[in-house]
Structures are given as structure tokens and as C-alpha cells.
RODO-2510 file (C-alpha; in nm, 4 decimals, decimal comma):
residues 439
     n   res          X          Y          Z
     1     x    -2,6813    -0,8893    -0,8340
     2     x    -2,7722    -1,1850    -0,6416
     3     x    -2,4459    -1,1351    -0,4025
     4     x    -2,6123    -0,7792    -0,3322
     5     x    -2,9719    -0,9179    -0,2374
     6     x    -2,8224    -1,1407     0,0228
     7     x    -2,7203    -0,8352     0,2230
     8     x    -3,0310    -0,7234     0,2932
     9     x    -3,1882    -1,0741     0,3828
    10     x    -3,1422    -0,9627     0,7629
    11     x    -3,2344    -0,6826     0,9476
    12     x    -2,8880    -0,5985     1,1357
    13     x    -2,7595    -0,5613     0,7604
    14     x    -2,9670    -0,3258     0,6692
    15     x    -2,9976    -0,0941     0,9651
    16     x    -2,5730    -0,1026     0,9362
    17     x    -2,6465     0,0013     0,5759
    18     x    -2,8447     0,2467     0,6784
    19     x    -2,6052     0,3491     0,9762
    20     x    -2,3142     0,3542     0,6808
    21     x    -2,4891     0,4826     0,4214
    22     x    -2,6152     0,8164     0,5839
    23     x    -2,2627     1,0207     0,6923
    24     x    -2,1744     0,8950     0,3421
    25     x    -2,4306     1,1483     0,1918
    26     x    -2,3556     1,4220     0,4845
    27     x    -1,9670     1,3772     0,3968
    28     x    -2,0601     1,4051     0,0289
    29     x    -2,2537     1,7286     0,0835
    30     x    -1,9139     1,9084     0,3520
    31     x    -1,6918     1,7714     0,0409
    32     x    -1,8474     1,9797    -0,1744
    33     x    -1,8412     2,2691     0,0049
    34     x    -1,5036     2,2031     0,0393
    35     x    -1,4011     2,1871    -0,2792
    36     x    -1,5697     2,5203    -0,3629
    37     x    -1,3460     2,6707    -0,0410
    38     x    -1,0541     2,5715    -0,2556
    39     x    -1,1582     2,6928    -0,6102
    40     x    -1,3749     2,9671    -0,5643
    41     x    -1,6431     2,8214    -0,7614
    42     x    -1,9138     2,5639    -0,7342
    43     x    -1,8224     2,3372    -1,0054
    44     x    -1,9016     1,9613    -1,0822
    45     x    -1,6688     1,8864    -1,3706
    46     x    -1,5457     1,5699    -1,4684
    47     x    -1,2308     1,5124    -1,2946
    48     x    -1,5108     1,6200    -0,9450
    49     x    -1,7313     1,3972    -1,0291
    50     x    -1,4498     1,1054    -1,1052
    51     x    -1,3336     1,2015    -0,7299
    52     x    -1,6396     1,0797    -0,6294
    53     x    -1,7855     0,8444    -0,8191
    54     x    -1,4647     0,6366    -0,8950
    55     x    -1,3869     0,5023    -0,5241
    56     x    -1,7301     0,3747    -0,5304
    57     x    -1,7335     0,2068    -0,8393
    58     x    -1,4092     0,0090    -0,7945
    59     x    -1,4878    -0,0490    -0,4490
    60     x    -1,8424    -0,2092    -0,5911
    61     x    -1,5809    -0,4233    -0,7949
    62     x    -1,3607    -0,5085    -0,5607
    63     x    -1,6216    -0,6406    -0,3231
    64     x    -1,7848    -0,8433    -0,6291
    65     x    -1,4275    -0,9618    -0,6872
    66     x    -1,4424    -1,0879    -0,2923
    67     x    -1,7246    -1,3018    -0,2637
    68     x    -1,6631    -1,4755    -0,5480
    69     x    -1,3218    -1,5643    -0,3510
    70     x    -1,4659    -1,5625    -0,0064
    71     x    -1,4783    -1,9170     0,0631
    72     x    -1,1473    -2,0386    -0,1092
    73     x    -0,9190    -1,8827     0,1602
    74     x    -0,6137    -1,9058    -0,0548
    75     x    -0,7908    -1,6817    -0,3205
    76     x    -0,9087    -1,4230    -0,0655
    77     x    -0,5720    -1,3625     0,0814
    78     x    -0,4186    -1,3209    -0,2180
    79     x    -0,6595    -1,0994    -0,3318
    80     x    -0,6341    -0,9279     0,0446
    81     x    -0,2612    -0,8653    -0,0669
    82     x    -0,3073    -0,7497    -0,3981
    83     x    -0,5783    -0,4798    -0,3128
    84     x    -0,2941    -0,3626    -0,0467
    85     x    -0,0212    -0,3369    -0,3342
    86     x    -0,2658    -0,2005    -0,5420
    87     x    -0,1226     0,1754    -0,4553
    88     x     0,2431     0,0590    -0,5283
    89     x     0,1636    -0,1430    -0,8638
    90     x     0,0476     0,2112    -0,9272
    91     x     0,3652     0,4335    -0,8070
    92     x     0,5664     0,1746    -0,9802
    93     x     0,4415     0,2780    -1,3297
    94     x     0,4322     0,6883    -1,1965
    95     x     0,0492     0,7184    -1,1888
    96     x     0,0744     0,7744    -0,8350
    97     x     0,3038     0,9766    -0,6472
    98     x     0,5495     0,8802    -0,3947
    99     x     0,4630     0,9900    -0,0250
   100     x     0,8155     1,2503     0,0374
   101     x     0,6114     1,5604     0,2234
   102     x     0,4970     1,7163    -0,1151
   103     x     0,1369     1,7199    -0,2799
   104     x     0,0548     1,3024    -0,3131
   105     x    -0,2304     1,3716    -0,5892
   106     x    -0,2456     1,0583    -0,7966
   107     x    -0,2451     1,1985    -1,1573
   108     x    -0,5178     0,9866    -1,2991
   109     x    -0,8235     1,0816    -1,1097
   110     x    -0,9458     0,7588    -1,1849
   111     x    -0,7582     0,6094    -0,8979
   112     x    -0,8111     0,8916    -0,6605
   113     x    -0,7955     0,7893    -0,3155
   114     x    -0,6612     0,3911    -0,3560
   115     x    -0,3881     0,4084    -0,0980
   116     x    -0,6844     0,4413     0,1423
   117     x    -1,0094     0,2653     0,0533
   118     x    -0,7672    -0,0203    -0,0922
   119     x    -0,6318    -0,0343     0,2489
   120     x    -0,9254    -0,0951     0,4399
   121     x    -1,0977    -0,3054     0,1870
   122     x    -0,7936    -0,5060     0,2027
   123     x    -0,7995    -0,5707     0,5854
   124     x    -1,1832    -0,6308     0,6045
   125     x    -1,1343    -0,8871     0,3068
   126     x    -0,8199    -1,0640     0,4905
   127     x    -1,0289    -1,0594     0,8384
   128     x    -1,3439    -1,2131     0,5989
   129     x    -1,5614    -0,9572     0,7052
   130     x    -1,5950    -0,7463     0,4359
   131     x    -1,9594    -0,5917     0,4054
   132     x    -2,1640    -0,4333     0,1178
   133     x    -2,2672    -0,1112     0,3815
   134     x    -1,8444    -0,1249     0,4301
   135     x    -1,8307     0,0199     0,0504
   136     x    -1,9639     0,3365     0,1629
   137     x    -1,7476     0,3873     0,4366
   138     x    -1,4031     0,3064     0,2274
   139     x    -1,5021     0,5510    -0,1075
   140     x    -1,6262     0,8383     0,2012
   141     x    -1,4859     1,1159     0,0466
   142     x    -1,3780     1,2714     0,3648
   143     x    -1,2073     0,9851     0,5017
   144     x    -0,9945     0,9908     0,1150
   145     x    -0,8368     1,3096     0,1818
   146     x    -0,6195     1,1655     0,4241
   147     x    -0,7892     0,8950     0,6057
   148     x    -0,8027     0,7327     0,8713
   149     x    -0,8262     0,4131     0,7521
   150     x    -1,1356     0,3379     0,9041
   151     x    -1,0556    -0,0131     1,0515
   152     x    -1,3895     0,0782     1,2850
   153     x    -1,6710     0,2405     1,2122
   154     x    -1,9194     0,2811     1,5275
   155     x    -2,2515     0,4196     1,6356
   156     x    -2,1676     0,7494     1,9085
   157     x    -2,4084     0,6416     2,1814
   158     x    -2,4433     0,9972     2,3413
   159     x    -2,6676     1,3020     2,1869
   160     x    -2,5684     1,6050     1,9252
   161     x    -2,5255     1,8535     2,2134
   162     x    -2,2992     1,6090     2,3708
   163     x    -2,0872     1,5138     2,1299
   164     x    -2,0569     1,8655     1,9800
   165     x    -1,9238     1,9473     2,3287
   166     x    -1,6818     1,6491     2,3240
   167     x    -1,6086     1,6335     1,8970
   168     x    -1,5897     2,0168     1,8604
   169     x    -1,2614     2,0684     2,0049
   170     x    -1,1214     1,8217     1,8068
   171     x    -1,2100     1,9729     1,4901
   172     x    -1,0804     2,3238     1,6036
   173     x    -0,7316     2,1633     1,7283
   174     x    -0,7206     2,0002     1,3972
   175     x    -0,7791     2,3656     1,2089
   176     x    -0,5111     2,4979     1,4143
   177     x    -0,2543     2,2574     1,3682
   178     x    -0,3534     2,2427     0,9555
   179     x    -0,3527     2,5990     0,8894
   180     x    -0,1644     2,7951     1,1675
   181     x     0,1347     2,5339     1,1933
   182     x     0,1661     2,3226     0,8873
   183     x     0,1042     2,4892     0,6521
   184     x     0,3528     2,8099     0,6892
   185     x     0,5767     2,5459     0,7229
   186     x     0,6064     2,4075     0,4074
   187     x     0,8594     2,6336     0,3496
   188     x     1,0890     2,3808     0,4715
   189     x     1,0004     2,1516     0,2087
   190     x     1,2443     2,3356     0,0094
   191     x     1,5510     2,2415     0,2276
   192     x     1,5289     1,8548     0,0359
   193     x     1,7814     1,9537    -0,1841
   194     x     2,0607     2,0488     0,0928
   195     x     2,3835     1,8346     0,1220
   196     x     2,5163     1,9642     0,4451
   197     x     2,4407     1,7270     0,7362
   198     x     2,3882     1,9536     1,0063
   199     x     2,1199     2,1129     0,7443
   200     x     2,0018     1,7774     0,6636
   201     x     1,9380     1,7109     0,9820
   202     x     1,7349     2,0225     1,0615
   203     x     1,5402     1,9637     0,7760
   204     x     1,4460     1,5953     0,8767
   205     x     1,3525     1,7219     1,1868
   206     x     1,1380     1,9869     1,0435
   207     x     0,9631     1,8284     0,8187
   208     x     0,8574     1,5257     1,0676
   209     x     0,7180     1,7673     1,2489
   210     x     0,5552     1,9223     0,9300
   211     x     0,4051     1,6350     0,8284
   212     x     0,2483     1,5744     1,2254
   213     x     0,0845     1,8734     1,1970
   214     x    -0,0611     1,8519     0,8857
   215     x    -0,1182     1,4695     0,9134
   216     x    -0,2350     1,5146     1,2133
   217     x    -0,4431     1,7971     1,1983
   218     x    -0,6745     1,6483     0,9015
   219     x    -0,7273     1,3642     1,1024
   220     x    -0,8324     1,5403     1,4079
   221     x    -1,1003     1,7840     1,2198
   222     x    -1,2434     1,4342     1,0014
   223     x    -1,2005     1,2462     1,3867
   224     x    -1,4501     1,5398     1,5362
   225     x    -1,6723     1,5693     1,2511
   226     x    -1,7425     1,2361     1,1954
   227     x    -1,8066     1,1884     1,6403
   228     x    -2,0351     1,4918     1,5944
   229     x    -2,2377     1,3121     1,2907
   230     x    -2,2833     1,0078     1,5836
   231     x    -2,0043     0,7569     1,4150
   232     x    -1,7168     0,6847     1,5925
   233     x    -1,3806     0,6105     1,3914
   234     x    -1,0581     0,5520     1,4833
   235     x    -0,8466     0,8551     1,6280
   236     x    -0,5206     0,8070     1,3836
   237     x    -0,2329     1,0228     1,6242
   238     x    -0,2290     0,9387     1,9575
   239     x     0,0273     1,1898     2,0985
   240     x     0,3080     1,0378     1,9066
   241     x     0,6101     1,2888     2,0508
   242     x     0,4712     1,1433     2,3965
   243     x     0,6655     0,8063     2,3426
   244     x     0,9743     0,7112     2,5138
   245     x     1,1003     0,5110     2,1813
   246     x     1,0407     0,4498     1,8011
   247     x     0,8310     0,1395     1,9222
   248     x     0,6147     0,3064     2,0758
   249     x     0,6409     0,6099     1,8196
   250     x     0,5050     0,3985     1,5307
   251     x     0,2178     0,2830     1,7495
   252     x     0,0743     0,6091     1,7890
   253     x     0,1584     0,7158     1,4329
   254     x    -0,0861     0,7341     1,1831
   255     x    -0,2589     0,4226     1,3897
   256     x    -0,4780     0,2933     1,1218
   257     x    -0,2048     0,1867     0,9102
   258     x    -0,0342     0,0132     1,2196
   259     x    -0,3156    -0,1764     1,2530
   260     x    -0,3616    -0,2922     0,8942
   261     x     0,0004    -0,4084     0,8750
   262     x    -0,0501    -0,5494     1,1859
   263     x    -0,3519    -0,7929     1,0236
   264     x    -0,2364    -0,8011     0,6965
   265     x     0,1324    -0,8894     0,7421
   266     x     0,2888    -0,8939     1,0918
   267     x     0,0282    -1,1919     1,2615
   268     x     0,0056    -1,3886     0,9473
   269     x     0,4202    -1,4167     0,9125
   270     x     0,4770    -1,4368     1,2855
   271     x     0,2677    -1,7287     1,2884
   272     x     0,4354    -1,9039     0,9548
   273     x     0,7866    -1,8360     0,9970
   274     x     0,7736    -1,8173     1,4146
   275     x     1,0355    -1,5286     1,3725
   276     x     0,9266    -1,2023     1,5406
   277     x     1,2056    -1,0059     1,3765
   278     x     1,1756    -1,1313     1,0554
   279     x     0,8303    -1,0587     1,0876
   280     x     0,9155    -0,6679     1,1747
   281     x     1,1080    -0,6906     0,8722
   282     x     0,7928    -0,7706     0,6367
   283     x     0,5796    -0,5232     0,7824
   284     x     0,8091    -0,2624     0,7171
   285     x     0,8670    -0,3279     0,3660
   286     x     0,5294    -0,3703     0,3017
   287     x     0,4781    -0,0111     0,4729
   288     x     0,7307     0,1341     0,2495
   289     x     0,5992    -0,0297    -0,0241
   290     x     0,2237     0,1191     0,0575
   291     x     0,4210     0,4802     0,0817
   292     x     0,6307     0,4924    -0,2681
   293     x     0,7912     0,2568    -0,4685
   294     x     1,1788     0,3836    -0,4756
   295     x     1,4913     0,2742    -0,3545
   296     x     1,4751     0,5456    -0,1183
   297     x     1,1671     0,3786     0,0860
   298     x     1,3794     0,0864     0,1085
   299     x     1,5982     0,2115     0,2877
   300     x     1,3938     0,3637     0,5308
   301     x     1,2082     0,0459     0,5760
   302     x     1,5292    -0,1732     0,6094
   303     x     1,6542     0,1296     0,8437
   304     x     1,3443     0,1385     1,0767
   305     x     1,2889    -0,2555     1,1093
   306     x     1,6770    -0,2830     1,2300
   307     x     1,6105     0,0310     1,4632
   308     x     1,2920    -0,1953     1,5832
   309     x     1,4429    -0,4637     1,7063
   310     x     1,7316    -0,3104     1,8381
   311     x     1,5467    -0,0802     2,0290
   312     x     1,3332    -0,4019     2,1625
   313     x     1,6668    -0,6226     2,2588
   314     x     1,7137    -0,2942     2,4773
   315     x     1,4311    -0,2853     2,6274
   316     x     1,4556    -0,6439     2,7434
   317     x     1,7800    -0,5462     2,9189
   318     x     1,5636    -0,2694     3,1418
   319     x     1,7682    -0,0104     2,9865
   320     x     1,5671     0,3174     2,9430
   321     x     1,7613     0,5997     2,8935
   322     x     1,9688     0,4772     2,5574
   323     x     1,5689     0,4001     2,3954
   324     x     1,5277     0,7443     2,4212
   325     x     1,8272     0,8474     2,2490
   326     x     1,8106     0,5771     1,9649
   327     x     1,3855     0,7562     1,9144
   328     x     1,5274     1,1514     1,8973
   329     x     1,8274     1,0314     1,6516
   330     x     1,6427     0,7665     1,4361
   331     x     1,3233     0,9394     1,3569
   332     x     1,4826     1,2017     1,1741
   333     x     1,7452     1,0251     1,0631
   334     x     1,5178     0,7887     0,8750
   335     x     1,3238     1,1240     0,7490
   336     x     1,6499     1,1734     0,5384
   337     x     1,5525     0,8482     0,3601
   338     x     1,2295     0,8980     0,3677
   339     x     1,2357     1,2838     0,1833
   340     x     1,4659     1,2227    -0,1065
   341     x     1,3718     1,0245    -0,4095
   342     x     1,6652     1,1742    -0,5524
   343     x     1,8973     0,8249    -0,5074
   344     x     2,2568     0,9844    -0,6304
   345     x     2,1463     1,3096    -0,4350
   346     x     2,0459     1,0752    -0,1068
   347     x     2,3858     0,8528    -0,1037
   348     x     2,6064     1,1529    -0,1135
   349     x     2,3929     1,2985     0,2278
   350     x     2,4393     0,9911     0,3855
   351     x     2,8119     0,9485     0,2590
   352     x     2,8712     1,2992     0,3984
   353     x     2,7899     1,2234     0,7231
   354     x     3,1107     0,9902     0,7702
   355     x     3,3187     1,3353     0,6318
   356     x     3,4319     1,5006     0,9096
   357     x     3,4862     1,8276     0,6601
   358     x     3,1362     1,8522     0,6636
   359     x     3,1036     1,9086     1,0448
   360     x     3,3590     2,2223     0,9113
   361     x     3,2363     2,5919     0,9745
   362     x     3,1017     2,5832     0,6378
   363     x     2,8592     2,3172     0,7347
   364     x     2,7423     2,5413     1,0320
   365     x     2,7325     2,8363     0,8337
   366     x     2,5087     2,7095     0,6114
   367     x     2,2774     2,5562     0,8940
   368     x     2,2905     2,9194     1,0564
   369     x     2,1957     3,0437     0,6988
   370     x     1,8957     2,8258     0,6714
   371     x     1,7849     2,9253     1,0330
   372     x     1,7989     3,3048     0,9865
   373     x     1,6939     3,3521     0,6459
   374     x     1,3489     3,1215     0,7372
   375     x     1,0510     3,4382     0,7421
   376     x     0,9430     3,5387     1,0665
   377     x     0,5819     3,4237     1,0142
   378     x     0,7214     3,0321     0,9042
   379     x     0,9615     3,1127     1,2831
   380     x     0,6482     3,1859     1,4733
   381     x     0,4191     2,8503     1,3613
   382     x     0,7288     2,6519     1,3842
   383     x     0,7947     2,7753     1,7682
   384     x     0,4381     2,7022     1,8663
   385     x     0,4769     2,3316     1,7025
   386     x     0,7769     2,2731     1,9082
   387     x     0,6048     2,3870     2,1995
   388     x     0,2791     2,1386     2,1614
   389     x     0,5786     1,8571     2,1178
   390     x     0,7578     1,9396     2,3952
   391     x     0,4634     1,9703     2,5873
   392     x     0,3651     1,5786     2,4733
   393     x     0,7064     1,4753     2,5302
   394     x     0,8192     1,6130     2,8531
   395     x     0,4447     1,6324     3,0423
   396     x     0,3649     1,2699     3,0712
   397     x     0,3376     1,2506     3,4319
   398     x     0,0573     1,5528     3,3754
   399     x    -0,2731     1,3327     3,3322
   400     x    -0,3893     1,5388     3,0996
   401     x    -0,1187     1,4303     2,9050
   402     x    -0,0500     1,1354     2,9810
   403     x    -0,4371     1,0121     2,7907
   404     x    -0,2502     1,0564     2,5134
   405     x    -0,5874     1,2175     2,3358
   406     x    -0,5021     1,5510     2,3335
   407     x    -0,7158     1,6257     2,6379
   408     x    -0,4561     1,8898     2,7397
   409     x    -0,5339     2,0650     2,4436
   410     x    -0,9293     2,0693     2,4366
   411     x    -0,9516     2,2763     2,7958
   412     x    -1,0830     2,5603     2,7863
   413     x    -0,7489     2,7876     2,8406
   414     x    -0,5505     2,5761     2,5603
   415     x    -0,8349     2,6438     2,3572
   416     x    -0,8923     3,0372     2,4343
   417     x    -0,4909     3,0806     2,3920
   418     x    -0,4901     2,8628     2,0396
   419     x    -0,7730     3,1350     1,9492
   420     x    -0,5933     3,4317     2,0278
   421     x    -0,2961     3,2680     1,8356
   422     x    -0,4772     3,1775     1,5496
   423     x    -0,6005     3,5560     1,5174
   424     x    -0,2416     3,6326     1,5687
   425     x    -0,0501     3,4293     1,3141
   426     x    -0,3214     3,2796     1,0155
   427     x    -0,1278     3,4270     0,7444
   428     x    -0,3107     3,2815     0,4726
   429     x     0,0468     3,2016     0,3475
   430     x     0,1939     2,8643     0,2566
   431     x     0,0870     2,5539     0,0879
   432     x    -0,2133     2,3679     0,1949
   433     x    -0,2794     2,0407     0,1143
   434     x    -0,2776     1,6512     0,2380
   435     x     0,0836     1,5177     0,2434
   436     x    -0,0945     1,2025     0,2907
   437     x    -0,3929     1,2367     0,0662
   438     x    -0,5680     1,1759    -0,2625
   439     x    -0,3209     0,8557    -0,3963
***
């Protein structure tokens, strides 16, 4: 108890406590309400209550755990580390699923949300900065469905009319991409089990932009409700089909994570071993570690470190053109990986692609197949995706665009069409649910 009194021996801690503590209790209260959205009824059963109560007990513990360590610098970065593997210790011995585009529920409740208050707690602990009022922002339950990581968490300086003017938009961008893109088209999701690699392909490319959409959108509505509360977090997607190549891709994917990785693993081996790519190489095994422990993540993290680096030897030549190639053929590429914990089903996709009988007319067929037996409603979300990403990849010399914020988006004509389309094609059918959330 004594490690909790010192907290509140000065004032700045306990106005940041305060500042912490109260869109914990606001978040609590919109979770709630959420929760009875999804089940129809106002309920606060166990497993609920474990939901809620569970992130902030073990993040008590884990911050008791860390200032016992705080001043032995060995001890706290090996503790740093082992709160980040915390979520693959876990996936390793199945009590937390694998991150492959499907529901990510942990199935012990008990650990509901580790992936991401683990996270954060780990980076705050490694940076030795790692606060009492920061306990309340880690277990938030809103920020556990599917983060952000919340590597920031800062006062809003302008007033409630203003920032529901600014935040709003966010939220309602965020609703349309969740339920009028993503979640018609998890209908794709089904297309895992395909051998064909024209098929393959259209699947990885699918579901990438699946997962962007639904990612995506869940972090834009927590982004906006969170800026209209006054507290400013991090904005996870910046644009990410804006970027010329997968370096600048991963930088404006799922951001918060970058930036963990970044403190956790890429500075501290850059400055040991002096070796840039070897240093690429450690961050992305420790990022496919954080998303599922299986072979399959290996590869992908193997895969996307070489792409890395060869994409950066490029861009040292000046070449700009071939960057952009290597992006729109690795991304979805390393999807393939990324999808299939299947291993045996996985090596014969990628051994089929060096069979030239499966670039055959039976291979097309079955792409066509797949194309025109998809329902029309899953057709129309999926066109209007691939219009927002063509709009962020080929309008970068618009301004709007170019922000990289999704101001093109929040006018007031992107906004009034969005409406009209949301009217036009909410079907209320699909799956709904974080593809990132709840491990």
C-alpha cells in the first residue's frame, strides 16, 4: 500500500488521476450499454463482470510487480518483455486465439483484453514511466475491444461543442466502415480454405481490406469518442492504402503497435547489435509473436522483415516505381501467411504457386466462381471499400488527402453521401465483431 500513497504525495499526480480516472467511469457506463446492444438484455453476470474487473486487477499487479523492479533496470526490462509475451505465453498453451481475421475472444475471460493493456503497460514500464492513474487507462474497457494502444493519453484543450464538431465525424466514419463495409464482408472469411492461387490471392486481398475496415473503423468511433470526452489518444490508421510502399504501409498501420515495437524492441537492438536489419528482423518476430503463436506467423514475420529491407536498399537507389510494385504484391501475399493456421493446408498454397497447372482455366474458373457467386449485398460494401482505397491511394496530391486523417472523408458531402449509403446498404447481415479484440 505504501507504493500507492506515494502517488498522491503531489498534486500533478493526482489531478492526472483524476484526468485518468474519469473517462474510465464514462467508458465503463457506453460499455455497458454496449454490451446490452449485443445481447438484448441488461445483464451483469460473471463472465461481464470478469471483463471488467479482471484488466484492472492484474494491471494493479503488474504495476506492484514494477516498482518493486523499478530501480534494478535489468529486472524492469525483463519484466517490460515478459508483460509483452504475456499474450503469446498464452496462445502458446490455446487460451488465446491466434489473430487470422476470425473472432480473437480469449477463452478464459480471465485474461480478457491482455494483448492490449499488456502492451501498453509493457512500454510505459520499459520507458520507466509507468503511473498508478496509467492503470485506468490500460484496463479502459473501450480501449480493450480493439485498442489503440494508448501510448498517449492527453487533455483536448478546446470545448464540448468544439470537439463534438471535430470528434463526431470520426465516430460516424468509424460506424460506416464497421457496419456498412466490414462486416458484410466477412463472407470472405470463408475463402481460407481455397487452394487455387488466383483465388488465394483474391482472398488475401479481400480480407486485408476486411480487416482495415473493421480495424479501422473501431478505432475511429473509440478515436472520436474519447476526443469528444476531452482526452486525446492516439489515432491508430493513418490512411494506410495512401503509402507508396510496405515501409511506409506498416507505419500507418495499426500505429500504436508500431510504436511499441519501436520502444520495446527495434531502439534497444539497434543500439546493441548496431545492425539496422537485424534489428527489423526482431521487431517483426516479436510482432508475430504478439499476433499468434504458429508457424504460420513466422513466416509472415520472416516474409515482411526481408520485404523491409529490400524495399529500403531500393529506396536508397532513388528507385520509385518498383517500391510500389513490391507494396501491391507483398501485402497480400503475406496475408496468405498471415490467414492460414492450417500449416499442411498453407505449404501446398504456396507450393502451388510455382505450378504453372494452377494458372490453368480451372484455376480461373474457380476465381470467376468465387466472384459471381459472392451476394450482391457483400458486392456492394466491397465496391464502396475499394473506392475509399483507391481514393487514399491515388488522391495524394488532393490535400485533403494527402493529411492522411481522413479529412476527405469528414466534409460535409462525403459525409451526406456515406448517409444516404448507409440507409442504402445496412443490411444487418454479416458477422460483427473485433478481428483485433478481446485477447
Amino acid at each position: 500500500m505504501k507504493h500507492i500513497q506515494k502517488i498522491f504525495e503531489t498534486k500533478s499526480n493526482k489531478t492526472y488521476f483524476i484526468f485518468a480516472l474519469a473517462p474510465y467511469f464514462i467508458s465503463l457506463v457506453i460499455f455497458i450499454f454496449l454490451n446490452f446492444y449485443n445481447s438484448g438484455v441488461l445483464s451483469f453476470e460473471l463472465d461481464f463482470l470478469l471483463k471488467i474487473l479482471s484488466p484492472l486487477f492484474f494491471s494493479l499487479s503488474f504495476f506492484m510487480i514494477y516498482r518493486a523492479f523499478a530501480k534494478i533496470k535489468i529486472l524492469r526490462n525483463l519484466f517490460s518483455y515478459s508483460l509483452f509475451f504475456l499474450i503469446s505465453i498464452f496462445s502458446f498453451l490455446g487460451l488465446a486465439s491466434n489473430i487470422n481475421g476470425s473472432h480473437a475472444e480469449t477463452s478464459n475471460i480471465f485474461i480478457y483484453g491482455l494483448s492490449f493493456y499488456s502492451a501498453l503497460l509493457a512500454f510505459k514500464a520499459h520507458q520507466n514511466n509507468l503511473q498508478f492513474s496509467d492503470l485506468f487507462v490500460a484496463s479502459n474497457p473501450l480501449l480493450l475491444i480493439s485498442g489503440p494502444i494508448s501510448v498517449f493519453f492527453s487533455k483536448v484543450s478546446f470545448g464540448l461543442s468544439k470537439r463534438i464538431n471535430y470528434f463526431f465525424p470520426f465516430i460516424f466514419i468509424g460506424f460506416f466502415f464497421f457496419k456498412v463495409i466490414s462486416a458484410p464482408m466477412t463472407y470472405y472469411l470463408n475463402m481460407v480454405s481455397f487452394t487455387e492461387p488466383l483465388t488465394i490471392l483474391l482472398f488475401a486481398f479481400l480480407f486485408r481490406v476486411f480487416l482495415y475496415f473493421n480495424f479501422a473503423g473501431i478505432s475511429l468511433m473509440i478515436f472520436g469518442i474519447f476526443g469528444i470526452l476531452g482526452r486525446r489518444i492516439p489515432l491508430n490508421f493513418t490512411q494506410p492504402f495512401s503509402s507508396r510502399n510496405v515501409i511506409e504501409f506498416w507505419r500507418s498501420w495499426h500505429v500504436t503497435l508500431s510504436i511499441v515495437l519501436r520502444e520495446l524492441f527495434f531502439l534497444p537492438s539497434k543500439k546493441k547489435f548496431n545492425s539496422t536489419y537485424l534489428s527489423i528482423f526482431i521487431v517483426y518476430l516479436a510482432s508475430a509473436a504478439w499476433h499468434g503463436m504458429s508457424l504460420n506467423f513466422i513466416f509472415w514475420g520472416f516474409f515482411h522483415a526481408s520485404i523491409f529491407i529490400l524495399t529500403s536498399f531500393i529506396l536508397k537507389k532513388g528507385l520509385k516505381i518498383l517500391p510500389i510494385a513490391i507494396f501491391l504484391i507483398a501485402i497480400p501475399f503475406g496475408d496468405i501467411m498471415f490467414t492460414d493456421t492450417n500449416i499442411p493446408r498453407l505449404l501446398i498454397k504456396l507450393s502451388n504457386f510455382w505450378s504453372i497447372d494452377f494458372y490453368s482455366g480451372l484455376s480461373m474458373s474457380s476465381f470467376l466462381v468465387a466472384i459471381l457467386e459472392t451476394p450482391k449485398y457483400v458486392l456492394a460494401s466491397t465496391l464502396v471499400a475499394l473506392f475509399i482505397i483507391s481514393v487514399e491511394f491515388f488522391g495524394m496530391r488532393n490535400k485533403l488527402v494527402a493529411k492522411r486523417n481522413y479529412k476527405f472523408l469528414r466534409t460535409n458531402l462525403s459525409l451526406s453521401i456515406m448517409l444516404i449509403l448507409m440507409v442504402l446498404l445496412i443490411s444487418g447481415q454479416g458477422w460483427e465483431y473485433a478481428a483485433y479484440g478481446q485477447r
